[in-house]
C-alpha positions as CSV (number, residue, x, y, z in Angstrom):
1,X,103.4,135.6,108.8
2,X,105.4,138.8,108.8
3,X,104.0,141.6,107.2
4,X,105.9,143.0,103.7
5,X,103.2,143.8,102.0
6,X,99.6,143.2,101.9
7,X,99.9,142.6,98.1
8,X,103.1,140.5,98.5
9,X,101.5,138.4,102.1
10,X,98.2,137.6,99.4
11,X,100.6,136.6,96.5
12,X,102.4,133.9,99.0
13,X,99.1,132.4,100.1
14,X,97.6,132.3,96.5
15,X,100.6,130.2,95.1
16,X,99.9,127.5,97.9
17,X,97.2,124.7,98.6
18,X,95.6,123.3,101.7
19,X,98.1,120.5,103.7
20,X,98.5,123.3,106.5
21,X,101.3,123.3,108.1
22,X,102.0,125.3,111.3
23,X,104.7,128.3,111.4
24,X,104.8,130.0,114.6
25,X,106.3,133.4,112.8
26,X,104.5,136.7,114.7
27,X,104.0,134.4,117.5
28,X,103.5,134.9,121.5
29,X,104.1,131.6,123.1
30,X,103.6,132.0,126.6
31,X,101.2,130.5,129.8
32,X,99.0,133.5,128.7
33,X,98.6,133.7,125.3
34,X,99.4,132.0,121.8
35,X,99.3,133.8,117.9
36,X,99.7,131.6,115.5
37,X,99.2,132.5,111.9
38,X,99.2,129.7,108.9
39,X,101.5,129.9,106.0
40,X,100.6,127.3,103.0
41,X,103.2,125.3,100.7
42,X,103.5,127.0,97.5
43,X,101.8,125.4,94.8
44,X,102.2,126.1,90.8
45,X,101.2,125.0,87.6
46,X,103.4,122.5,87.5
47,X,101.4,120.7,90.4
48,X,97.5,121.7,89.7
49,X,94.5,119.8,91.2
50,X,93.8,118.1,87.9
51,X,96.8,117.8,85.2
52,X,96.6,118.2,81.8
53,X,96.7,114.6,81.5
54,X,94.2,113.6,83.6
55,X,92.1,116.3,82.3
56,X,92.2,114.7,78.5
57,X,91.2,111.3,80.0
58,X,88.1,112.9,81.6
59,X,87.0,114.8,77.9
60,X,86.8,111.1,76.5
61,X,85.5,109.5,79.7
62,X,82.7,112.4,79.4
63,X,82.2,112.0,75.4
64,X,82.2,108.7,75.7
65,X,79.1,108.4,78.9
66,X,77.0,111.1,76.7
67,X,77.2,109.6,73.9
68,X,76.1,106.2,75.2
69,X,73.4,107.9,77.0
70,X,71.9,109.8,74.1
71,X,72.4,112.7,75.9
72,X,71.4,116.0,73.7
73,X,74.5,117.8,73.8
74,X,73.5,120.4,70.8
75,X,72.4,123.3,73.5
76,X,72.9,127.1,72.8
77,X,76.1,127.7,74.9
78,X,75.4,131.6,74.4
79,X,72.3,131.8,76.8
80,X,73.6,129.6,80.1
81,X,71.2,128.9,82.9
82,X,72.4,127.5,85.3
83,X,71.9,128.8,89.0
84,X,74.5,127.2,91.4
85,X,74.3,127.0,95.1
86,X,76.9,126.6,97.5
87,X,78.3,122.9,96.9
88,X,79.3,122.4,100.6
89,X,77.3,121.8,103.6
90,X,77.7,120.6,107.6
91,X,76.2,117.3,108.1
92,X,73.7,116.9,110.6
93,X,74.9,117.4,114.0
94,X,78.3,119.4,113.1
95,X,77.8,123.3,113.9
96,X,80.9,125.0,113.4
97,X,80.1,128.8,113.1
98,X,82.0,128.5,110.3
99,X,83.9,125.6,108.2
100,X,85.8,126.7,105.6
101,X,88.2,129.2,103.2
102,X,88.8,130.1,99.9
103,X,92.1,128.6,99.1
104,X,92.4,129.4,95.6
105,X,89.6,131.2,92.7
106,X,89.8,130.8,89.1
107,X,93.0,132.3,87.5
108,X,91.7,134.5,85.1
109,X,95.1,136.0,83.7
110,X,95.7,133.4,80.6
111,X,99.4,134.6,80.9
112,X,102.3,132.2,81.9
113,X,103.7,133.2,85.6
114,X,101.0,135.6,86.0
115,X,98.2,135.1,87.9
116,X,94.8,137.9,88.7
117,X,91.3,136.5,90.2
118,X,88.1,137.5,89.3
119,X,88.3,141.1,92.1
120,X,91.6,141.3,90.1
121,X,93.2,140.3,93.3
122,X,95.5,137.3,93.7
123,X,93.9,134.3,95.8
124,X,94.6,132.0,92.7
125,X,97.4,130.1,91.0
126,X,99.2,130.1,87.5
127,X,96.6,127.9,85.1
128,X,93.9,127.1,88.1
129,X,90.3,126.3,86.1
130,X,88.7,125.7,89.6
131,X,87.2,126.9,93.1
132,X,89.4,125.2,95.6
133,X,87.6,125.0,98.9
134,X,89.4,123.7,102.1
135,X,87.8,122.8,105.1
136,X,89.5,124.2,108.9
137,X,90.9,123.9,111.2
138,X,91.3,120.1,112.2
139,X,90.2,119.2,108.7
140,X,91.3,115.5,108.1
141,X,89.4,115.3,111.9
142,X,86.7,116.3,109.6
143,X,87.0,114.4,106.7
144,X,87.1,111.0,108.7
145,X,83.9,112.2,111.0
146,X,82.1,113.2,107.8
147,X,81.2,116.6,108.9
148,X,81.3,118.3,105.7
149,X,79.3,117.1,103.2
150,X,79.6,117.6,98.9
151,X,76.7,118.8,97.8
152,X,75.1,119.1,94.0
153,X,75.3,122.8,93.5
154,X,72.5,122.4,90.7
155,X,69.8,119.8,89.4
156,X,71.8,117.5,86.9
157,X,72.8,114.6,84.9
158,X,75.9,112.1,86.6
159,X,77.7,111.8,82.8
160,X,81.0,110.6,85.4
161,X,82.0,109.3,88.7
162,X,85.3,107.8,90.9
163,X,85.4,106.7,94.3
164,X,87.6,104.4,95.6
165,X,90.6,105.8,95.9
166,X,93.2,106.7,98.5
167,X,92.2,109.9,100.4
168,X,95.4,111.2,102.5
169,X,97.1,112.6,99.5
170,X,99.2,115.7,100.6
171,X,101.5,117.0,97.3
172,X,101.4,116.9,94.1
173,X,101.0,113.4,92.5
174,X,99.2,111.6,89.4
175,X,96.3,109.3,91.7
176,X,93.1,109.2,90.8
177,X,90.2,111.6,92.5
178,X,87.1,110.5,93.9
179,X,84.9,113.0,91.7
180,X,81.8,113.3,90.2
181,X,80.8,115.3,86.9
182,X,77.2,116.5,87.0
183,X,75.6,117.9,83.3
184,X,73.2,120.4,83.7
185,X,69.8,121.5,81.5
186,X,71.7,123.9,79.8
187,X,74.7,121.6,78.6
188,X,76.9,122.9,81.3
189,X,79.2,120.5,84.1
190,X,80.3,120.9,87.1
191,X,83.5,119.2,88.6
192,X,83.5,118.0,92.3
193,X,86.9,117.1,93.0
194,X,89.3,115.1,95.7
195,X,86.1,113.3,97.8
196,X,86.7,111.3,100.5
197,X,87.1,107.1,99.5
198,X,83.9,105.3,99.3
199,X,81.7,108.6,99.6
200,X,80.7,109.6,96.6
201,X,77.0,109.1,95.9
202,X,76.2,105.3,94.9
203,X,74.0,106.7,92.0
204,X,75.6,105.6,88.7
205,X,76.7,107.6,85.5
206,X,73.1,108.1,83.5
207,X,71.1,108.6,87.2
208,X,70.0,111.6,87.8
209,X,70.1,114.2,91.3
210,X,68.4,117.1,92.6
211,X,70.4,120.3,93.9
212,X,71.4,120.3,97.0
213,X,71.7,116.2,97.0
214,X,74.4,115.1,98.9
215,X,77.7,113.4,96.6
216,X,80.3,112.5,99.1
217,X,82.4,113.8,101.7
218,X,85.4,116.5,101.6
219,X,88.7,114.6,101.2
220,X,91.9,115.0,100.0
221,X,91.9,112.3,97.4
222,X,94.0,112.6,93.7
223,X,96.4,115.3,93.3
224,X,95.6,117.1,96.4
225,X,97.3,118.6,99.5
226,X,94.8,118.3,102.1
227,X,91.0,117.7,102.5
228,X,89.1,120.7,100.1
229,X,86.7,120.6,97.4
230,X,87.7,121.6,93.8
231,X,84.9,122.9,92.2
232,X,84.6,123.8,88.4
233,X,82.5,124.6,86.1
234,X,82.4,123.7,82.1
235,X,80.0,125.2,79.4
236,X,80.6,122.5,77.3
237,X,82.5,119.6,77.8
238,X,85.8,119.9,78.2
239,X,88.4,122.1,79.9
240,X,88.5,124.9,77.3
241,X,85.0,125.9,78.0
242,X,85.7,126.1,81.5
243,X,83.9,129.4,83.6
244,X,84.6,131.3,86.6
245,X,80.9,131.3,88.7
246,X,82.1,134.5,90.1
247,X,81.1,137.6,88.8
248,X,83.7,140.4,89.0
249,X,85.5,143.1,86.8
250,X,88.2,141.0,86.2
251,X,86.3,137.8,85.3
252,X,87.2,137.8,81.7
253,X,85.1,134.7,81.1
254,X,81.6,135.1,81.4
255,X,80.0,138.5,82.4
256,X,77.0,137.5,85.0
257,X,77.6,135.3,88.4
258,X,76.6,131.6,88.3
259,X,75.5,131.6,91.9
260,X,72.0,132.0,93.4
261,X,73.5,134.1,95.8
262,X,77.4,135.1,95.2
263,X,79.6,135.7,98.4
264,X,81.9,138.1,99.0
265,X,85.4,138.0,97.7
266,X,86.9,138.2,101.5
267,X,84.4,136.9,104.5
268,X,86.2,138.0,107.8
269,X,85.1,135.8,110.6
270,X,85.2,133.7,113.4
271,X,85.1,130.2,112.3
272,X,85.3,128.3,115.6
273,X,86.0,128.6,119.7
274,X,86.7,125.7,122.1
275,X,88.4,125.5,126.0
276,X,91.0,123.5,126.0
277,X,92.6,121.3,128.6
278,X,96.0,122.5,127.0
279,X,97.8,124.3,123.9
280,X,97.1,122.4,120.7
281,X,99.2,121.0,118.7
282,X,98.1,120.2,114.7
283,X,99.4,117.3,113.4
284,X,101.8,117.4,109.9
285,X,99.5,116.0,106.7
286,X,97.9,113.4,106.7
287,X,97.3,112.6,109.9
288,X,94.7,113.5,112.2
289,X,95.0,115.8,114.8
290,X,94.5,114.9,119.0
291,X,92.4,117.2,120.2
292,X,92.6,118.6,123.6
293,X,88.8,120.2,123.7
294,X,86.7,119.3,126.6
295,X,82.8,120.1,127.5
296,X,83.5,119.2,131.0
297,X,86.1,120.4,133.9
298,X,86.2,118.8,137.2
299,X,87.3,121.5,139.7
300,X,90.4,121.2,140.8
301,X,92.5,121.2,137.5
302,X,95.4,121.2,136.5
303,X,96.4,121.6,132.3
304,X,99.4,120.6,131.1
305,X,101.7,123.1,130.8
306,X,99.2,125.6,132.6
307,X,99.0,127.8,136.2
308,X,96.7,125.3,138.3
309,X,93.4,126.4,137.6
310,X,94.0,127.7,134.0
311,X,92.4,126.4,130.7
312,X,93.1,127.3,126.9
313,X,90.3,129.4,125.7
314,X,90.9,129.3,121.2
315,X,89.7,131.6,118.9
316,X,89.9,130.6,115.4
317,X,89.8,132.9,112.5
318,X,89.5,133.7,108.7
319,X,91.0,136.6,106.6
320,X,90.5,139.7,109.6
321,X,91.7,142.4,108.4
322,X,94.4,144.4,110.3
323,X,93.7,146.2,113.0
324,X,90.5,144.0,113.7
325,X,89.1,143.6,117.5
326,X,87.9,140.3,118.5
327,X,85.9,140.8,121.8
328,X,85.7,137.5,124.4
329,X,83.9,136.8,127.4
330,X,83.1,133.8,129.5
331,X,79.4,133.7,131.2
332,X,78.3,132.4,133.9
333,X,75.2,129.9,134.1
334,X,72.8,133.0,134.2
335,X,74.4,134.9,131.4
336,X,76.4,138.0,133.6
337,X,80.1,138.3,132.5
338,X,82.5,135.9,134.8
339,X,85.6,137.5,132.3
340,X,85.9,139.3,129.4
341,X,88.4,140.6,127.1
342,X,89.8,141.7,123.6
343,X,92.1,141.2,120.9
344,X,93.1,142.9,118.2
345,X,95.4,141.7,115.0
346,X,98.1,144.6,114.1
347,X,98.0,142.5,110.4
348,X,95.8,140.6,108.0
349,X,96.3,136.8,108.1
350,X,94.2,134.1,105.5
351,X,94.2,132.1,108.7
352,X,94.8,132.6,112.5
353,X,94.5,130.9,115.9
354,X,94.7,132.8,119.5
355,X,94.5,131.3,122.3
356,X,94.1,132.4,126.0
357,X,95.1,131.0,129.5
358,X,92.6,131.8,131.6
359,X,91.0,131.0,135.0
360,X,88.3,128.4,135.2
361,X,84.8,129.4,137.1
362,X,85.0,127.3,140.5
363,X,81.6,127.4,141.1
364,X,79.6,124.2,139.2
365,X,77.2,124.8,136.1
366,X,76.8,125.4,132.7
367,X,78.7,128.2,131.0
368,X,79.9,129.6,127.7
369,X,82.5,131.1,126.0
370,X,81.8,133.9,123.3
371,X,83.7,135.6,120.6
372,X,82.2,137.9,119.0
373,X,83.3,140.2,115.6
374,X,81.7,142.6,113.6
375,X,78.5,142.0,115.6
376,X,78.5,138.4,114.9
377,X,79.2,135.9,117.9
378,X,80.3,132.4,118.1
379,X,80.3,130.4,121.5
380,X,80.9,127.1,123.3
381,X,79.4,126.2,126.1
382,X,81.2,124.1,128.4
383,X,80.2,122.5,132.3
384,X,82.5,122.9,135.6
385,X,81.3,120.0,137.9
386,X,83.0,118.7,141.4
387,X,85.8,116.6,141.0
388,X,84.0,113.3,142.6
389,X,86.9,111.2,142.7
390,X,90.1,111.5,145.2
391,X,92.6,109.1,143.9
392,X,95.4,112.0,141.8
393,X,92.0,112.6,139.3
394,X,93.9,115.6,138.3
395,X,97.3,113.6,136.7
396,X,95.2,112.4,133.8
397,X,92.3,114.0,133.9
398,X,93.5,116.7,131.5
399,X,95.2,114.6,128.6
400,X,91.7,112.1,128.0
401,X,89.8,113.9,125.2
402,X,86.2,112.8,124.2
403,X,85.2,113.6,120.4
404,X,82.1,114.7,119.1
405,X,80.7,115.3,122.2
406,X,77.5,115.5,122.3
407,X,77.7,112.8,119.8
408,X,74.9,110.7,117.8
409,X,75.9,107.2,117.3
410,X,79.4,107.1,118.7
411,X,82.8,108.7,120.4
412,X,86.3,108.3,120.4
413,X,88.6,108.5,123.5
414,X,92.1,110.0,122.2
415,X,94.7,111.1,124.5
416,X,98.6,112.5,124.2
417,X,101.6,112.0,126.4
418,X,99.8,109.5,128.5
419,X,101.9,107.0,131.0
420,X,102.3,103.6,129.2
421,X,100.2,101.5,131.7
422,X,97.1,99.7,131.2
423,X,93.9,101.3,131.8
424,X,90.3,99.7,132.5
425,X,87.9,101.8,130.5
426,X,84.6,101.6,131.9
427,X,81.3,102.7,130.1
428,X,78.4,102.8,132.2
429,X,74.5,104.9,132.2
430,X,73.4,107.5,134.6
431,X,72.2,104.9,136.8
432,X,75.1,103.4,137.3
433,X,74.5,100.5,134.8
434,X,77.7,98.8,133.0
435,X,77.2,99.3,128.8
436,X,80.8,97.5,128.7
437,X,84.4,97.2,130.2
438,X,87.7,96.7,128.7
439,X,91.5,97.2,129.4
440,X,93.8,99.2,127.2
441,X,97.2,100.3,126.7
442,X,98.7,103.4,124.9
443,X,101.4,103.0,122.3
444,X,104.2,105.7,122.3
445,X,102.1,107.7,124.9
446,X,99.0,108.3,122.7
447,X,95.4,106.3,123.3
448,X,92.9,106.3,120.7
449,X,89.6,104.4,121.5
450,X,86.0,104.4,119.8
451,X,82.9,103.6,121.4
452,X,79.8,103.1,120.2
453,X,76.5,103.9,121.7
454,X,73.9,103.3,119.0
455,X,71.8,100.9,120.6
456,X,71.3,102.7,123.7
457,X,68.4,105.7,124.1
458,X,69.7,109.6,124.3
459,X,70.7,110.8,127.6
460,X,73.9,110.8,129.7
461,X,76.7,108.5,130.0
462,X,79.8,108.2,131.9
463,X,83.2,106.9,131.4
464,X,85.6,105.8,133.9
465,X,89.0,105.6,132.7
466,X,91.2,103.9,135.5
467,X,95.0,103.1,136.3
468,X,96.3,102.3,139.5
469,X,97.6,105.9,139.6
470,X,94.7,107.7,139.1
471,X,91.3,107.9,137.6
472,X,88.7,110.1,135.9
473,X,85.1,110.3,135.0
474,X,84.2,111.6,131.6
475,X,80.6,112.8,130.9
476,X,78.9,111.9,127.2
477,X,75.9,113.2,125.9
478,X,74.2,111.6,123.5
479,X,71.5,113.4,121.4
């Protein structure tokens, strides 16, 4: 994103939602090093997350569900109580330093075409009644591995409840939501909006849950452009009474924060690192993205697209300001520096990737990559083993992705640009005992295969993926 104006770049973000689509503008695309920074589709009243339509349906859906479970609704609306906490969460097992971005607050200018948040800054758009909260990078990857969960960001009554419906949305359009409205003590509600199909919690309307209960899974499901949770909150019920949890000097709605514990306006950080067997390349909304991540590298390699030797070491960030440093550095298995070196960002940008060619340790073990910002550090570890097989390893060896890895219960096998041929995919334990065996052929060049490996105890597994051009090993650990 070029930079005008720091007021002008927030304006352009704040009119947009979530279905991010890549624009290489201030980008370095070379063998060394790629900038990318993320610029959103504009989004306006005229294509909000819930419409004034579908917002009058919901007041008599609500009225309706109190009323037929003699729910006191008489509460002093002047004395609110309600403590919220954050109403997103990483699932068990997912440990992204961190997961998500403000996409959009509260509008809290009432004015047609004009639009102010509640730091009387401009990450909002015209007539928005909601938190939007989008998940990132790789987030429909996300949404179909459940990694970010909904949570209830206060003890409440269900007085309504979707789930069901279509979950790839990506623009404006008049679908239902997968959603949940949870009343509160106090006569307050909160909106959870766009969950993932056949998510949301299988309590019924009149159940009760606890705060921090789990209700579904980020999705991108009603009028939504990507996978993020709106969140909104009601005094009453219905959308005039609708707050802003935030507490700032341009929240003209309520004076004192909702939250237990408010975060900042701006949170500068470094969401995620990875090595990569090559650049990435995100996939257009809806679809999910082919990742080229790897835990292990067999010595010799060769990337796609890279010097022999080379990996992609990413960097993934939110809202730096400009002139930022990013400090990187591989380790070696007993923690002294193998590389290291910095990065700064001559401009702000909501959203940024960088990613670095570098050289691959040759000697075997465990090491890690580190970013660190501020005085806060995020890291991957990743293992450099011997190449154990001699028949061209190295010709597919880079373009077969595991994911999760270390997984739970189960693993996919993806893979881009890979030679229409059939390959035996072989599954088999440490010991050298066959789990299963089957032959597969890519469509178009891509491979996408899931295993499972519930039934079989934590530890190491290994699968051979064979042509007769070539062949390579890929380590899983399960945990």
């Amino acid at each position: 994103m070029k930079y005008v104006s720091k007021t002008i770049q927030v304006v352009l973000f704040t009119l947009s939602l979530f279905c991010i689509s890549i624009v290489r503008g201030q980008e370095k695309s070379t063998n060394f090093e790629t900038s990318v920074a993320y610029k959103f589709p504009k989004n306006n009243e005229k294509n909000p997350c819930i419409s004034s339509q579908e917002y009058s349906i919901l007041e008599k859906e609500v009225v309706e569900n109190i009323k037929k479970l003699g729910v006191n609704t008489l509460f002093n609306k002047s004395s609110l109580t309600t403590s919220l906490l954050w109403p997103l969460k990483q699932a068990t097992g997912f440990t992204q330093c961190e997961y998500h971005f403000i996409a959009a607050y509260v509008d809290q200018n009432t004015a047609t075409s004009a639009i102010q948040d509640y730091n009387c800054e401009s990450n909002t758009y015209d007539g928005h009644h909601g938190t939007d909260i989008a998940i990132w990078p790789y987030a429909f990857n996300k949404m179909e591995n459940n990694e970010v969960e909904v949570i209830a960001a206060a003890p409440g009554t269900i007085i309504q409840k979707a789930d069901g419906n279509f979950d790839r949305n990506c623009s404006s359009n008049t679908l239902t939501a997968n959603s949940v409205i949870i009343q509160h003590a106090d006569g307050s509600d909160a909106l959870y909006w766009h969950m993932k199909k056949n998510s949301v919690t299988t309590k019924t309307v009149g159940q009760t849950v606890v705060a921090g209960e789990k209700l579904g899974i980020v999705g991108s499901s009603g009028s939504a452009s990507g996978p993020h949770l709106h969140f909104e909150i009601w005094s009453g019920n219905t959308k005039e009474t609708y707050k802003d949890p935030f507490a700032g000097s341009c929240n003209i709605l309520n004076a004192n924060s909702w939250w237990a514990s408010q975060r900042p306006h701006t949170e500068p950080a470094i969401m995620r690192v990875s090595v990569n067997t090559t650049d990435i390349a995100l996939a257009s909304c809806p679809n999910s993205d082919v990742l080229t991540e790897s835990d292990t590298f067999a010595i010799p390699f060769q990337g796609v697209g890279l010097s022999a030797g080379y990996a992609k070491f990413y960097v993934f960030l939110r809202e730096l300001p400009a002139s930022a440093t990013v400090n990187l550095e591989i380790l070696n298995p007993n923690g002294t520096v193998f590389n290291s070196w910095s990065q700064s960002f001559p401009t702000y940008s909501k959203l940024r990737y960088w990613g670095f060619s570098k050289l691959l340790p040759t000697d075997e073990g465990l090491y890690t990559f580190k970013a660190t910002y501020n005085g806060i550090s995020c890291s991957k570890t990743f293992t450099i083993v011997k190449n154990p097989l001699a028949i061209e390893s190295n010709k597919i060896l880079d373009r077969f992705i595991i994911s999760p890895n270390p997984t739970k219960n189960s693993f996919q096998l993806s893979g881009r640009a890979i030679e229409n041929e059939d390959y035996t995919l072989t599954l088999s334990s440490i010991t050298g005992q066959t789990l299963t065996e089957e032959k597969i052929k890519p469509s178009n060049g891509i491979l996408k295969k899931s295993f499972s490996i519930e039934d079989v105890s934590d530890g190491i597994y290994f699968l051979n993926i064979a042509s007769t051009k070539s062949r390579t090993i890929k380590k899983i650990i399960k945990q």
